[in-house]
C-alpha positions as CSV (number, residue, x, y, z in Angstrom):
1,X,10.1,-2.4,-40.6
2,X,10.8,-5.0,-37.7
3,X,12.4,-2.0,-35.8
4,X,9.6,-0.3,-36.0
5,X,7.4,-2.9,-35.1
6,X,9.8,-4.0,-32.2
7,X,9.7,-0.4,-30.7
8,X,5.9,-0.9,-31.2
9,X,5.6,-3.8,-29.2
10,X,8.1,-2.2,-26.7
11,X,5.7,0.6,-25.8
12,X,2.7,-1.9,-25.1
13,X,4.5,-4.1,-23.4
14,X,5.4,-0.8,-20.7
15,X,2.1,0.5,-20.9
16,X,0.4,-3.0,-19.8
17,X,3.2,-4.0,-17.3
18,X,3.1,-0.5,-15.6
19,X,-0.5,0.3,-15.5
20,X,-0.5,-3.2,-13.9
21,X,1.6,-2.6,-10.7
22,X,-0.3,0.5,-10.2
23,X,-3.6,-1.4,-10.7
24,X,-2.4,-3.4,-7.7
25,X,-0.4,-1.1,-6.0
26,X,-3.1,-0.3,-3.5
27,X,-3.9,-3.4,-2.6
28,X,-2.6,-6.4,-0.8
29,X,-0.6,-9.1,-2.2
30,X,-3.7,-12.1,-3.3
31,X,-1.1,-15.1,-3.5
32,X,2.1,-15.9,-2.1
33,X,3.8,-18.3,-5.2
34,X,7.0,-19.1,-2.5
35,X,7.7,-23.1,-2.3
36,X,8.9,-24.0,1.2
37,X,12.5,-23.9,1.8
38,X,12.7,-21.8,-1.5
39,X,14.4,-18.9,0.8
40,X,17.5,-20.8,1.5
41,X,19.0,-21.0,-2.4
42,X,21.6,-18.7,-2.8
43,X,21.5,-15.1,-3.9
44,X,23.7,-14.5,-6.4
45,X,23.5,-10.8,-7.4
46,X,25.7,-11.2,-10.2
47,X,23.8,-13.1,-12.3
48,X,21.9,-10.2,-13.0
49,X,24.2,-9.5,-16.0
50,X,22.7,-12.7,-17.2
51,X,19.2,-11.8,-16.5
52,X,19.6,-8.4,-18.7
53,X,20.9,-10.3,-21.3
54,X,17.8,-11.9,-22.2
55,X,17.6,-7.5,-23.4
56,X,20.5,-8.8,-26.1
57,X,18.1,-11.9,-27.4
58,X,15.2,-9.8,-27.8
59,X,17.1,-7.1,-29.9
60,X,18.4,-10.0,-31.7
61,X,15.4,-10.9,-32.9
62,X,14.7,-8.0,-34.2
63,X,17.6,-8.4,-36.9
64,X,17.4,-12.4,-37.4
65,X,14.1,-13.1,-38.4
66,X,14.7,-10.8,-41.0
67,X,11.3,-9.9,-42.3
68,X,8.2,-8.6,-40.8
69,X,6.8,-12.2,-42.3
70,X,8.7,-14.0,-39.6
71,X,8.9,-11.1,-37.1
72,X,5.7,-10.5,-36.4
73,X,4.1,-13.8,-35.8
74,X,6.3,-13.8,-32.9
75,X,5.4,-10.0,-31.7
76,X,1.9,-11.1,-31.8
77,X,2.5,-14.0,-30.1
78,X,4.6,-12.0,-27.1
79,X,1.6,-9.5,-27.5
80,X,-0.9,-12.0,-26.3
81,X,1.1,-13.5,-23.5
82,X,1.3,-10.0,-22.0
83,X,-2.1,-9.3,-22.0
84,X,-2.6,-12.9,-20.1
85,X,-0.1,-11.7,-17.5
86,X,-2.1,-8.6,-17.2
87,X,-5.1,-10.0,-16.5
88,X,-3.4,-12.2,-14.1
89,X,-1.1,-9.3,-12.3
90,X,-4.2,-7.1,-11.8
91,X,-6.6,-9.8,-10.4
92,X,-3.8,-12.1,-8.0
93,X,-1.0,-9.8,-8.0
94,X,1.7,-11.6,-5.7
95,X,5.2,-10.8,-3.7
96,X,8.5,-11.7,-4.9
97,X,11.4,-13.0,-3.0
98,X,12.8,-11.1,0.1
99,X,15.5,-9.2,-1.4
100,X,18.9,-9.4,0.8
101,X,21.2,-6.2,0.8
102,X,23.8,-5.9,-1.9
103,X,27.4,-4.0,-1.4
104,X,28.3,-1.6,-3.1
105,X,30.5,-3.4,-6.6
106,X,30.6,-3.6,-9.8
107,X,28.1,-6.0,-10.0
108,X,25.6,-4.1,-8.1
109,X,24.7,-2.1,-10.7
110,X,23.3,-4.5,-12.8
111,X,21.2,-6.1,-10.5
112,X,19.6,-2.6,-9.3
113,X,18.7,-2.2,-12.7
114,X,17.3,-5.8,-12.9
115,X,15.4,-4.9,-9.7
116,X,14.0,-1.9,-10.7
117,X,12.6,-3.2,-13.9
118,X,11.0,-5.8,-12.1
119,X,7.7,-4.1,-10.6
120,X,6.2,-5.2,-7.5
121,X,3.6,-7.7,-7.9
122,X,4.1,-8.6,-11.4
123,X,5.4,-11.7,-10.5
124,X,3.2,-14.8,-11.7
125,X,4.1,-15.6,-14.4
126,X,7.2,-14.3,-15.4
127,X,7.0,-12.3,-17.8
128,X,10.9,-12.2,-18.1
129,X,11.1,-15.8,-18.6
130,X,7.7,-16.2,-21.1
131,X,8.8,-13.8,-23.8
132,X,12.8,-14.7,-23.4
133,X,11.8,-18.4,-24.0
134,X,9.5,-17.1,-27.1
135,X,12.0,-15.2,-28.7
136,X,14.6,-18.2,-27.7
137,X,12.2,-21.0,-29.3
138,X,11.5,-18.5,-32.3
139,X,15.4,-18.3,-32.9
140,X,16.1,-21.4,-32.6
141,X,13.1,-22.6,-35.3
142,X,14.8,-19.9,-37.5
143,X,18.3,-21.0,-37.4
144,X,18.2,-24.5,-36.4
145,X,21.2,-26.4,-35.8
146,X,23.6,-26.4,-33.2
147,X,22.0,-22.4,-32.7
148,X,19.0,-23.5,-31.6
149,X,20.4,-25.4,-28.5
150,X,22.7,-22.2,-28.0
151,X,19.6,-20.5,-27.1
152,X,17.8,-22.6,-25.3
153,X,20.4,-22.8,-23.5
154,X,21.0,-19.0,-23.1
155,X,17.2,-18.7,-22.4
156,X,17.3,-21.9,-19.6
157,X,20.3,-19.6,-18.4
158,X,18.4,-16.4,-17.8
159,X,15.0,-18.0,-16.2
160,X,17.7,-19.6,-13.9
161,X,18.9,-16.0,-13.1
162,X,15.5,-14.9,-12.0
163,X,15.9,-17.0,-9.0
164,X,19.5,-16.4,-8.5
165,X,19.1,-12.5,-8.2
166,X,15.9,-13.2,-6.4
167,X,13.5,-11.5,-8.5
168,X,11.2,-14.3,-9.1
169,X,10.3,-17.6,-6.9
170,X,10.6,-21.1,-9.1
171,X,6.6,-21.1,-9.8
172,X,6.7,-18.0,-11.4
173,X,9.6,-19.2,-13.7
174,X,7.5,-22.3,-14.2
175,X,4.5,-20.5,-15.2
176,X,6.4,-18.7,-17.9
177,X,7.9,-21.1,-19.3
178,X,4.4,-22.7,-19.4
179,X,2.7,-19.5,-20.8
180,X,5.3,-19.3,-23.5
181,X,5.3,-23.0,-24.6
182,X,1.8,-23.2,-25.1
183,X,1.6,-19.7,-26.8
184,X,4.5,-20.6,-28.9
185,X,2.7,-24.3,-29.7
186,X,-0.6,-23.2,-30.2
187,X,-0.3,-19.6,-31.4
188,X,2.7,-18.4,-32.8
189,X,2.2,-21.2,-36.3
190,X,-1.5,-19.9,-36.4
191,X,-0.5,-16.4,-36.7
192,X,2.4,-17.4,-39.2
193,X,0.3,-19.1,-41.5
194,X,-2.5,-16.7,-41.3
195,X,-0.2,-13.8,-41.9
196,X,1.4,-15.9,-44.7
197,X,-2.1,-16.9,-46.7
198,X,-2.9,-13.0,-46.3
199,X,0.2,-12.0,-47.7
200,X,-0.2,-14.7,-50.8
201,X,-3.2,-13.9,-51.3
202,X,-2.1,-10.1,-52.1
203,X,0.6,-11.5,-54.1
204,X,3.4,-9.7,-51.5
205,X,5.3,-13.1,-50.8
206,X,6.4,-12.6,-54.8
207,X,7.5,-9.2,-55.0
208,X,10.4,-9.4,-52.1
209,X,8.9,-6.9,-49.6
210,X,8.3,-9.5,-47.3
């Protein structure tokens, strides 16, 4: 069932994040989200293998929060921050990062796939770092321990990686951090215990199919 509603969730989330470039596409950028001196960090292309890992994380979740019970508080949750970012693409879409050449390596493979996944002017917030940092905090309330730092860490790791490979300027990492903190504090335990009287209340919490 959580496969199912993971693929779900996977076909919004391209139907909302495309239709939103082209939404923009004809226009100009609204908002430029660079800080000064934000062009001189380095450019790391590399570090895209660590910006498509946050793709491992999310699959993860999938098979660690092992029923649709836990699952799907934190799809709906990931549902709602993308339709935020939506609004907020279509009506101030803004540039990313100037994007230096890379050689031709290994390593440039990954980062033209990160590139390419990242679509122009869907830039603040990150979505990257928003639902990698939801999925990260959900895990981590899940397993607890020592595995929750692990990927906090891991998520900290990828949001760093947006700037590295120079998808994403250090505001729009900011901002989704900020989008998935407060959807994670203020939704994600609504929808849980909602979810959870519902079930209860059916008598489905008893019977092991949740």
């Amino acid at each position: 069932v959580n496969l199912t509603i993971g693929l779900a969730f996977s076909l919004y989330f391209w139907l909302l994040y495309g239709s939103a470039a082209t939404i923009s596409a004809p226009g100009p950028f609204a908002f430029d989200f660079g800080l000064p001196g934000e062009e001189t960090l380095p450019f790391l292309p590399w570090t895209a293998m660590v910006y498509l890992s946050a793709m491992a994380m999310h699959v993860l979740s999938v098979f660690l929060l092992q029923t649709p019970e836990r699952f799907l508080p934190l799809v709906v949750t990931g549902a709602l921050e993308v339709l935020v970012a939506w609004w907020i693409y279509v009506c101030l879409p803004s540039p990313g990062p100037i994007v230096p050449s890379v050689a031709q390596d290994a390593s440039s493979v990954f980062f033209r796939l990160a590139d390419a996944i990242n679509l122009d002017g869907n830039n603040f917030p990150s979505l990257h770092v928003a639902l990698t940092t939801s999925v990260a905090i959900a895990l981590g309330r899940e397993i607890g321990g020592w595995a929750r730092w692990g990927f906090h860490f891991w998520a900290l790791a990828v949001a760093v990686s947006c700037v590295l490979t120079k998808q994403h300027y250090v505001a729009d990492v900011v901002a989704g951090a900020a989008l998935a903190w407060l959807a994670m504090r203020f939704v994600h335990p609504r929808v849980a215990g909602e979810l959870h009287d519902g079930l209860e209340r059916l008598g489905l919490t008893q019977t092991g199919l949740v």
